[in-house]
N, C-alpha and C positions, 0 to 999 in steps of 0.2 A: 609307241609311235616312231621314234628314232631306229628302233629295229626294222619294222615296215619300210621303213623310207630308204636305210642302206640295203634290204635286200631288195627293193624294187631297184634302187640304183644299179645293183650288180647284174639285175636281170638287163636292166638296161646297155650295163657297157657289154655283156657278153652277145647280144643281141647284134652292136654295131661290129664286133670284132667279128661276129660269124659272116655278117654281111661284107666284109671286107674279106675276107678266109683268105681263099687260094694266093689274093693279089699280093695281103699281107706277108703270106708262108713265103712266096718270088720273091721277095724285096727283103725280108730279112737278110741283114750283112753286105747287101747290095741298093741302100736308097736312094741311090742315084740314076739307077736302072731301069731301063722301061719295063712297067710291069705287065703278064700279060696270061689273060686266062685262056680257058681250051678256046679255042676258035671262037675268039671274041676279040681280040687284038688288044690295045690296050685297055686295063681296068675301064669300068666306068663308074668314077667317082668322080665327083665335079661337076661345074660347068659355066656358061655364063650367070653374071646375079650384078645387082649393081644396087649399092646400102649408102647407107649415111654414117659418115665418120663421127668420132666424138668429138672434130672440132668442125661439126658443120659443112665438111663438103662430101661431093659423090665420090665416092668409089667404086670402081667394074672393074671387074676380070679380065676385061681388054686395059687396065691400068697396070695390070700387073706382068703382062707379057713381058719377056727377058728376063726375069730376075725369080729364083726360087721365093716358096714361101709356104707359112705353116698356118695350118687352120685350124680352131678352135675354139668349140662350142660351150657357152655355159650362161652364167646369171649373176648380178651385182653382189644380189642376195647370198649365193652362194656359200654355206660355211667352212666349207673345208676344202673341195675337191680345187674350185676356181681360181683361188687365192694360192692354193701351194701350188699348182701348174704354173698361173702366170709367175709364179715368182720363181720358180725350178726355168721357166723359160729367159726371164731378166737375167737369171747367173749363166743361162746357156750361152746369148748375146755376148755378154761381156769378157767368156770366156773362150767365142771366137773371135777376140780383137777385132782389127781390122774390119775381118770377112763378115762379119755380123752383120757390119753396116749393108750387105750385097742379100740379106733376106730381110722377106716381110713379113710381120708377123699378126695376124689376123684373129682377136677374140670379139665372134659373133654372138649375139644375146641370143638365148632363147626363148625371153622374157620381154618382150620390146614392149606390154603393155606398164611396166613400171620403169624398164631401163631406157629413159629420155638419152637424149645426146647428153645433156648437163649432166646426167646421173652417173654414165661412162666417163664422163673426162674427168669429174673426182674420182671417181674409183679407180683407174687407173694412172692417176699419179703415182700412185703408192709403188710404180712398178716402172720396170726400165722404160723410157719416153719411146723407142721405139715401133712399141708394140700399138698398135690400130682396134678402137674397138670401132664395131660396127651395128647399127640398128639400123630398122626400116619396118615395114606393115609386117601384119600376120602374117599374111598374104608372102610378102619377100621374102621372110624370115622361113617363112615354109618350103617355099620352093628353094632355096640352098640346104635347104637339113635332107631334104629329098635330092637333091643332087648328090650330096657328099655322104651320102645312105646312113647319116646320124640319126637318132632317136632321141626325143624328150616326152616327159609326161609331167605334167601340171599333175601336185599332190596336194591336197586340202591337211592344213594343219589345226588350227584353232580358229574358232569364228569364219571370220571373212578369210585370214591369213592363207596361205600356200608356198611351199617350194616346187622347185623343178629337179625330177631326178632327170639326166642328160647322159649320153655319148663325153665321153671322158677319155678318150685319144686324142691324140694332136694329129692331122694329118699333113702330113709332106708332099707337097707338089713342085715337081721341075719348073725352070723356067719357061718352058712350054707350055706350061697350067697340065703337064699330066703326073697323077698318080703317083707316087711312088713308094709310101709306106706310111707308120704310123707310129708316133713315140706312145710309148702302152707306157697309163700309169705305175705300174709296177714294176716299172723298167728302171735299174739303177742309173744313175745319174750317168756315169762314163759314156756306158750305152748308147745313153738316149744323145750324149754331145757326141759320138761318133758317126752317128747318123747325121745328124745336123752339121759335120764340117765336111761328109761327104758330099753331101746335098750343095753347099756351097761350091765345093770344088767341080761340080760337076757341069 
């Protein structure tokens, strides 16, 4: 079963990386860059969406205008993939001093039927204070994964039980709310922070 689950997973992230293709291959070495496909202007990933934070208030994409920020998809439950991100993202934070404070860092459920608001603000203590989780309806939860062209799939484990194989990229959006690349989990660390101090500088 754990075999099934990692290779549906991979199907899963190769799935959101292809949906991002061309924008991704522009913005390599350049995340601060407008990205921009054939005669389509900029990517379209993103868009408005407006969630509930883990400490109870709203959040919208009109909240984040001016200021970069990184997006990412997963689950409380999550055993390996969600935990090592957000915490590969805590050292990211900390190790743009400063400038860290100038992004937002955005972990959206894709589980909203067990991850409560209360269930997010334990679970993300364990991780830099910074980072913002976000829940809301099916409903909400759906239309942001369809904007930001992530994928998840509800997998039945034992009994009643289930995980979510998910989109396992971080995506990077300017201060404008546009586009502009994505830290790939198999991205060494350096990488993935030279991206993210570009992004800030930008």
């Amino acid at each position: 079963m754990r075999k099934l689950r990692i290779a549906l997973w991979g199907l899963l992230a190769a799935a959101a990386v292809a949906a991002a293709g061309l924008a991704w291959q522009a913005s390599r070495g350049a995340p601060n860059a407008p990205v921009r496909t054939a005669g389509a202007g900029i990517a379209a990933v993103g868009g408005p969406f407006r969630l509930t934070t883990h400490e109870g208030k709203t959040l919208s994409s009109a909240d984040l205008a001016g200021r970069p920020f990184a997006v990412f998809f997963g689950f409380t439950h999550c055993p390996d993939v969600c935990p090592t991100t957000l915490f590969e993202l805590s050292e990211h934070l900390k190790a743009l001093g400063p400038r860290g404070d100038d992004l937002r860092v955005l972990f959206i459920t894709v589980d909203p039927e067990r991850d409560t608001r209360e269930l997010l603000a334990t679970y993300l203590s364990s991780f830099d204070p910074r980072i913002i989780g976000l829940t809301g309806t099916r409903e909400e939860i759906d239309a942001v994964t369809v904007a930001y062209k992530a994928t998840y799939m509800k997998v039945r484990t034992s009994g009643d039980d289930y995980t979510m194989n998910h989109t396992a990229s971080v995506y990077l959006m300017d201060a404008r709310g546009r586009f502009v690349g994505v830290l790939d989990y198999q991205e060494p660390r350096e990488t993935q922070l030279q991206k993210l101090r570009r992004l800030v500088a930008g």
